[in-house]
N, C-alpha and C positions, 0 to 999 in steps of 0.2 A: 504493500500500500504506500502512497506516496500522498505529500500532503503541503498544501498550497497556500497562503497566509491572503486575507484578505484585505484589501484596505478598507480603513476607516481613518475619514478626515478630521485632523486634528490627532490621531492617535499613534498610528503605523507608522509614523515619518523613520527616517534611517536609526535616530537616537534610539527609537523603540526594538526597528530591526535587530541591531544591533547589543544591543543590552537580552532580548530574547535569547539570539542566538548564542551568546555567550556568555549566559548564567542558567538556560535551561537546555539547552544544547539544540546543534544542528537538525531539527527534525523536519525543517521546510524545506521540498522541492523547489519551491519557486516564491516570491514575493512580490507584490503588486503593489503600485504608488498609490495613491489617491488619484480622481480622476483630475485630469491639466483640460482646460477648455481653450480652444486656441485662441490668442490676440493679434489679428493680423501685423496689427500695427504699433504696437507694445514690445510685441516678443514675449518670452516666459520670463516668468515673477524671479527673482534670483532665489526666493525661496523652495520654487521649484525644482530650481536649476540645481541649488543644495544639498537637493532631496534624493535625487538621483543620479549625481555626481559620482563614478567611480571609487574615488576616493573614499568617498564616506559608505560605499555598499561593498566591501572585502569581503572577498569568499562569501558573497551573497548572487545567487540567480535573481535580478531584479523584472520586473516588467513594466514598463510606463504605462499605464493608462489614459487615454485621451476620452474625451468625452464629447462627439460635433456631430450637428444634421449637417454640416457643408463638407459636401466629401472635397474638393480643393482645400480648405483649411484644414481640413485632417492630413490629408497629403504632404500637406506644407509643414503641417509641427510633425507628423510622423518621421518626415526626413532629417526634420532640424534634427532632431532625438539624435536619427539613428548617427548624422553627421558628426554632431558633437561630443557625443559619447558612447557612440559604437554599438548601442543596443539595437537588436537581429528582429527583437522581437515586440508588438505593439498590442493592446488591448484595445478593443472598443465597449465602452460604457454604454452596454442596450440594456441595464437593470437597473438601475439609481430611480426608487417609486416616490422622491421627494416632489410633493406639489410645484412646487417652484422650479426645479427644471423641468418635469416633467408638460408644464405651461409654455415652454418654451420650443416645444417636441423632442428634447434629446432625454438624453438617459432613457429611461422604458416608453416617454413618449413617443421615440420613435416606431414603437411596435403598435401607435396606433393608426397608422396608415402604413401596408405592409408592401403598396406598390414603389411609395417612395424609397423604404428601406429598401427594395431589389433596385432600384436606381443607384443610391448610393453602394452598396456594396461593388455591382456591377463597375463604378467607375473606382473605386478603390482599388480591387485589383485589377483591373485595365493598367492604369497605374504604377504599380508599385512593388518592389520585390521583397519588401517588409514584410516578414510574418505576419500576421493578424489573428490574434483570438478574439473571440467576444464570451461578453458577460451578459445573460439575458436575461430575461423574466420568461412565463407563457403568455403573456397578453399584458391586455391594459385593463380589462373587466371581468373576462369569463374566459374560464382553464378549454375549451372550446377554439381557442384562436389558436390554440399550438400549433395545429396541423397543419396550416396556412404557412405561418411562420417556419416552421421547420424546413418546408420544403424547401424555401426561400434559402435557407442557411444552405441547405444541405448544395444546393447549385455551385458553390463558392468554395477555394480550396484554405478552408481556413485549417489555422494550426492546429487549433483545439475551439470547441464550444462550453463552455460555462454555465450551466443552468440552474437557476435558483428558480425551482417549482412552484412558483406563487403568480398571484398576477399584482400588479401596479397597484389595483387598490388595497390589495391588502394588508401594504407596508412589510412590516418582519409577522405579522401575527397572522394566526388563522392557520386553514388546513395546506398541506404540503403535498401537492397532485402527484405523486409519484409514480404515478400510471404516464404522465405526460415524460417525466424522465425515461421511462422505458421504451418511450415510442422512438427514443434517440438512437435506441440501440445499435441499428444499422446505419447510423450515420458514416460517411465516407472521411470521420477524423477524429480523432480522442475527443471523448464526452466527460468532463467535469462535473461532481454533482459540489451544490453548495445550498446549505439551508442547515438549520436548526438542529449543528452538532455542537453541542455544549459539552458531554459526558465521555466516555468510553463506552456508555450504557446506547448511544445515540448512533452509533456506525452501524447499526443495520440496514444501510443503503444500499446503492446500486450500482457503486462505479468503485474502483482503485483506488480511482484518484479523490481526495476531497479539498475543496477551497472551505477552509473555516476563519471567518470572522468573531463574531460576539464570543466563543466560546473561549478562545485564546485570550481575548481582553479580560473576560472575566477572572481565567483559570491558568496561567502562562505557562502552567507546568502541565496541558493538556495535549499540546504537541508528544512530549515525554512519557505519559499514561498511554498515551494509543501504542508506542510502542515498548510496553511492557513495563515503562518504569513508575516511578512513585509520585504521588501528589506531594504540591510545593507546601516546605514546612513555613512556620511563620519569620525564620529567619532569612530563609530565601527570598520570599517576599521583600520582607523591610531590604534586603541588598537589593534586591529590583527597583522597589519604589526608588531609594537613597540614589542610583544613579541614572536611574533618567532625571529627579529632582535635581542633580546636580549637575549632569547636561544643559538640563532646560535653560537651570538659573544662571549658566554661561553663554549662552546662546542667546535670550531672549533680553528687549530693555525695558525693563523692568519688571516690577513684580507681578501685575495683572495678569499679564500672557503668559505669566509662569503657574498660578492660581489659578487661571482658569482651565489651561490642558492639563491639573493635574487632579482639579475635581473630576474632569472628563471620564481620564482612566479609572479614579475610584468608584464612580457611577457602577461601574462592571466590576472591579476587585472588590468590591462593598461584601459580596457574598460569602468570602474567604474569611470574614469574623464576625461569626452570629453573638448574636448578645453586645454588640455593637453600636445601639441603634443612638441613644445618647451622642457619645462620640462623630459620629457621621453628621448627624446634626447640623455639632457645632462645624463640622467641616464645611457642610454647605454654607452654610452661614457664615466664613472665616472669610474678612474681606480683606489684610493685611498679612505677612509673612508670619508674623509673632503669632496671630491666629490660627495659623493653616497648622505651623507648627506644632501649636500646642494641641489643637487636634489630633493630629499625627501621633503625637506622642504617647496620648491615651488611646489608639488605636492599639497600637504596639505593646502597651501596657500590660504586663501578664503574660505575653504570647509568643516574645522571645526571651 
């Protein structure tokens, strides 16, 4: 089995990769950015450019993520990528079921008009000799529109397909049509499953391969579990927290953006200390260093 890390904006940046892979060990096949939207005329944010800098992804498989209904501007940043920093391989963001891009037709909007998405595909690789996977959803409303869509994928000689078995509306929640993952089965290129593995209890899916998000945020030693090892103790944890915290807090000016990405991640690591709930609290509520701090501190209390 082979195992895939997902992005999540604000949280996966290289600091996290990197702190992962080397306090819980090497268990991802692959890693993915957060999704980049192209700026014609800007260019990419250097925060981007940071993120997926060689440099900072050692002995890491990266994947850039783009996110564009203009297959020209996808073209255009896929090469920059691949120019600038040699990466083979490119993602397309057809799952992202956030209101706000999806208003805008990308991310799973695209899969609500499926003649346009064979348009763009169609001129993508005309194009280009970039790898390209995508990241999809089944639809925009009803698990019904896969079969439409699949065929559409299946025309195209993508690297791999990505399928998170839900549709647009139903965000992360609701049921997991895994009947519509099966219909991949004959697809003419590796099929990725990705959806609601949080456990080890949770990999009764359908594919090899799996793209896991939320569960990793939550649990960082779940990469580790699936392959036979041991859940993270409380002292592995506090070193986790301790340096990306102290990543951040060199990286970042000032304290807010450092407070704020690091409520983020305990939002998910919150689970790791029941009887907590006090503590957490004041976490939310910690609007200055000294706070977060002292928070923190009573997290930890007792548990290492």
């Amino acid at each position: 089995m082979e195992l895939y890390l997902a992005p999540m904006e604000g949280i996966t940046g290289y600091i996290y990769r990197n702190a992962l892979k080397d306090l819980f060990g090497d268990h991802f096949r692959k890693y993915f950015t957060a999704f980049i939207t192209p700026r014609p005329k800007a260019g990419m944010r250097s925060k981007e450019r940071n993120d997926m800098h060689p440099d900072n992804n050692k002995g890491i498989t990266l994947v850039p993520q783009i996110m564009s209904r203009d297959a020209e501007e996808f073209l255009s940043l896929a090469h920059e990528i691949r120019a600038d920093f040699g990466y083979e391989e490119i993602n397309l963001n057809c799952g992202c079921p956030s209101g706000t891009v999806v208003s805008h037709g990308r991310g799973s909007g695209m899969l609500k008009d499926p003649e346009y998405l064979d348009r763009f595909l169609f001129e993508v690789f005309e194009k280009t000799e970039v790898k390209i996977s995508v990241k999809t959803r089944i639809g925009v409303t009803d698990p019904d529109e896969w079969s439409q869509l699949l065929e559409i994928y299946k025309k195209y000689p993508l690297s791999e397909l990505i399928i998170h078995p839900r549709v647009q509306k139903q965000g992360y929640g609701g049921k997991i049509w895994k009947e519509c993952f099966e219909m991949a089965a004959d697809a003419p290129f590796r099929v990725i499953y990705n959806g609601d593995i949080k456990t080890t209890e949770d990999l009764k899916c359908l594919s090899d391969t799996l793209m896991i998000g939320r569960g990793v945020i939550a649990d960082p030693s779940l990469g580790r579990q699936i392959y036979g090892g041991v859940k993270a103790s409380a002292e592995e944890l506090k070193a986790f927290h301790d340096r990306i915290f102290s990543e951040y807090e060199a990286l970042f000016d000032g304290p807010q953006p450092l407070i704020s990405h690091m409520k983020e991640l305990w939002s998910y690591m919150c689970i790791n200390f029941p009887g907590k709930e006090k503590e957490f609290k004041a976490l939310k509520k910690a609007r200055n260093l000294a706070e977060y701090k002292a928070a923190i501190r009573g997290v930890f209390y007792a548990a290492v």
